[in-house]
Structure formats: structure tokens, C-alpha cells
N, C-alpha and C positions, 0 to 999 in steps of 0.2 A: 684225479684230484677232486676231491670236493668242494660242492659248490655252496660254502658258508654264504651269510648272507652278508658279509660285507663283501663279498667277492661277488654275491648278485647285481646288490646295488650297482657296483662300478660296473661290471657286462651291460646292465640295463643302460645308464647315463651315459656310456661312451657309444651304444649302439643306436640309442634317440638321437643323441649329438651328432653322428655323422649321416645317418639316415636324413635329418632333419636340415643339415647342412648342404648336403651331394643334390638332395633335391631345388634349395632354395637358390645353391652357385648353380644348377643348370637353366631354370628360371630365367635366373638374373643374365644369363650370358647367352641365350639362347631364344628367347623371350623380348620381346618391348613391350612396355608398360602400358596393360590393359587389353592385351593380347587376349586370345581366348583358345584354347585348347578342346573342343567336345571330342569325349567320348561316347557319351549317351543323353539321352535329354536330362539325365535327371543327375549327371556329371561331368565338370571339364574343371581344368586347368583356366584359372582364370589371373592373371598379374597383374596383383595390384600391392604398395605398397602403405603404410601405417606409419605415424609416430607413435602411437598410443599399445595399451596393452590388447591382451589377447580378443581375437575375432573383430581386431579392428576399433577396439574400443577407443577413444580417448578422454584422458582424462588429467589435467595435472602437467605440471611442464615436462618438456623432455629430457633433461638431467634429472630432472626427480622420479621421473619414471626408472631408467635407467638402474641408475642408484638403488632405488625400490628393487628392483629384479635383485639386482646382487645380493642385497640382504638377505633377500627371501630365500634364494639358490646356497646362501652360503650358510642361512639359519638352517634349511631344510637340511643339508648334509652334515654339520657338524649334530643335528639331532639323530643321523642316522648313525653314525660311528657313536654313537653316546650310547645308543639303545640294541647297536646289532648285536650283541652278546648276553642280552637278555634270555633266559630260559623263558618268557611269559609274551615274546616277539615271536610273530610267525615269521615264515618267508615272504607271505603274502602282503604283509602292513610296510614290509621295507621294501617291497616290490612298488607299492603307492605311490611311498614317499621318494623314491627313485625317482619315478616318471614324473614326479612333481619337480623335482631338482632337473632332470635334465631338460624337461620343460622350460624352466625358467633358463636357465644354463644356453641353449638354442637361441631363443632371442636375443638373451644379452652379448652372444658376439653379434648378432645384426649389430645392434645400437653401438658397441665398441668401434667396431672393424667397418664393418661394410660400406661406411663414409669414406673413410682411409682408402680401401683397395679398388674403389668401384669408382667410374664415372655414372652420370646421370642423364642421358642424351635425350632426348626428344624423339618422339615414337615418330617413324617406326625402327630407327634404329637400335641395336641392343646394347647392353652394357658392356665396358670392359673391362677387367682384370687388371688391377697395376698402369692407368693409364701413363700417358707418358707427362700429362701436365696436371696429375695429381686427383686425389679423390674429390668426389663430392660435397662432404662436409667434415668438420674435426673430430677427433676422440669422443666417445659416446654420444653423438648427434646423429650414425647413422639409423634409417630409417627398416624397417620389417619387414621381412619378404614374406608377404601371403600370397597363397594358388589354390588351395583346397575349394571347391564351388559347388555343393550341390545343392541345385534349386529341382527340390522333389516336385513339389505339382504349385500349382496357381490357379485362383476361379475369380471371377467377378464380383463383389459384393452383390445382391438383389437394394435395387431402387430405394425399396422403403424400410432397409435398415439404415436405425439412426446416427449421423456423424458419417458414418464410412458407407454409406450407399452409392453404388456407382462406382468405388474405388478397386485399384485390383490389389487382390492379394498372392504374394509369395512366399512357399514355404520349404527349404533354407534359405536365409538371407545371407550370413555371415559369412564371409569367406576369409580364410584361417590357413595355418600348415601343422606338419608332425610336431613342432612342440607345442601348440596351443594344445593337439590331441591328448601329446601326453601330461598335459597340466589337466584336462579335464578329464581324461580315464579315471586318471591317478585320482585325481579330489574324489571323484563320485562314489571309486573304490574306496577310497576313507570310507566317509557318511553312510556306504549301506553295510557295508560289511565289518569294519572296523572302528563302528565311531564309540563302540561302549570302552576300549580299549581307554580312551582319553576321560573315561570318567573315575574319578577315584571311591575306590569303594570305603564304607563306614569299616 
């Protein structure tokens, strides 16, 4: 069978989708919030959850965030069945905008769903699946599952630098999961390799 590239897109998005799912229901059910997980100093599993967009951001209320995602998930895909049948479309630009959509796709069932099926217990107990006296909050108010944590190194600012002297500094801060990953691959894969693609020629 060949592998057209509307048939990449969907392998891609349904394989971020559950990838990015399996990992965040294991978290969430296995896990209490704020847990930490090391591997290595400069990696662990760390549980913590988000209203806001990717890496923890917030920004904007949370139905209009929500809502935001869908757009975006649902502008990104209808551009890629528009464009996969392009002679002038590599594999590689609808491979982008894939990881961009299932990116987005990933969190939006957080915000849907995971109010509905989850409870929300007090550490150090974990979550549950279908509790018995209901989810945590209603239709698109659930909250993000982020674990991704790597804090590469840290040093001390010196005394007599100005403002942040004395301060410590950390460097990852952000802590994310697989579909923030695959919103940021995807974007950056845009901008270097394919951003002339979006410019129209004379």
C-alpha cells in the first residue's frame, strides 16, 4: 500500500494521539500531582497539571482557550486535505502540519474529557477513571496533563551582576508532554525548512 500523504498525515495524528494519551492516562492514574519521577539529573517525570496552553502557559480564559485549540486543530486539518494532493506539497510540509494538528488534537481532549472521567484527589492519593460520584469539572473545563521535566544544568548568578545577582538560575524550566512536542517540532519544522513554501511568488 502506499503511503500518500494523506494517509501520512492520519498515521502521524492518530500515532501522537495515543502516544500522547497512554502516556498522560498513565500519569494521571498512577501518579499524584506533583509527584516526581527521576531518571537522570537532567530528566524525570514530573506531574503537574495546566489550564493554559502549551508548556504551561496561561493565557485567556479557559473556554476560550479550548475553543482556540479546536479551531486551530480543525483549521490545520482541513488545510491539509486541501493541499495533500498538491504536486508542489512534499511529504515533509504535511508531516509538520500533522504534528501541529495532532498536537493540538492531544490537549483538546484533556480540556474536553478529562474533567468528565477523572477525579481530582489531594496528593498523595491518584486519580481515578470513571469515578463513582463523577468527574472533576464539566465539558471542556478539564485541565492538561503535563510530565515532561528536563532541568539541564543551573548556576548561581555572581553578586555583582545587575537585577539577578545572587539569583539561581535554571535551565529547562518548562514542563510539557508529547503534544506540546509535537506542536513545537512541527512549527519549527515549518519556519526552517518550509517557510518559503507560504510565500507567493511574483
Amino acid at each position: 500500500m502506499t503511503l500518500t500523504k494523506g494517509r501520512l498525515a492520519a498515521l502521524i495524528i492518530i500515532l501522537v494521539i495515543i502516544i500522547d494519551q497512554t502516556l498522560k492516562i498513565w500519569v494521571k492514574t498512577n501518579m499524584y500531582l506533583g509527584e516526581s519521577i527521576r531518571f537522570a539529573s537532567w530528566f524525570q517525570l514530573l506531574f503537574v497539571e495546566n489550564n493554559g496552553m502549551a508548556f504551561g502557559i496561561e493565557l485567556g480564559s479557559k473556554i476560550f482557550l479550548t475553543l482556540f485549540r479546536i479551531v486551530v486543530a480543525a483549521g490545520v486539518v482541513y488545510y491539509i486535505l486541501k493541499i495533500r494532493n498538491r504536486a508542489d506539497v512534499s511529504k515533509g510540509l504535511v508531516a509538520c502540519l500533522a504534528l501541529i494538528a495532532a498536537g493540538a488534537a492531544g490537549n483538546i481532549i484533556d480540556c474536553m474529557f478529562y474533567g468528565l472521567i477523572f477525579d481530582n484527589p489531594m496528593p498523595p492519593a491518584t486519580a481515578v477513571m470513571l469515578p463513582d460520584g463523577g468527574g472533576y469539572a464539566p465539558f471542556l473545563m478539564g485541565k492538561v496533563v503535563d510530565m515532561l521535566y528536563f532541568p539541564l544544568f543551573s548556576f548561581d548568578w555572581p553578586s555583582w551582576v545587575p537585577f539577578i545577582g545572587g539569583s539561581h538560575f535554571l535551565f529547562f524550566q518548562p514542563i510539557f508532554n508529547i503534544a506540546d512536542t509535537a506542536i513545537s517540532v512541527g512549527f519549527i519544522a515549518l519556519i526552517i525548512f518550509y517557510n518559503k513554501f507560504f510565500y507567493h511568488k511574483e
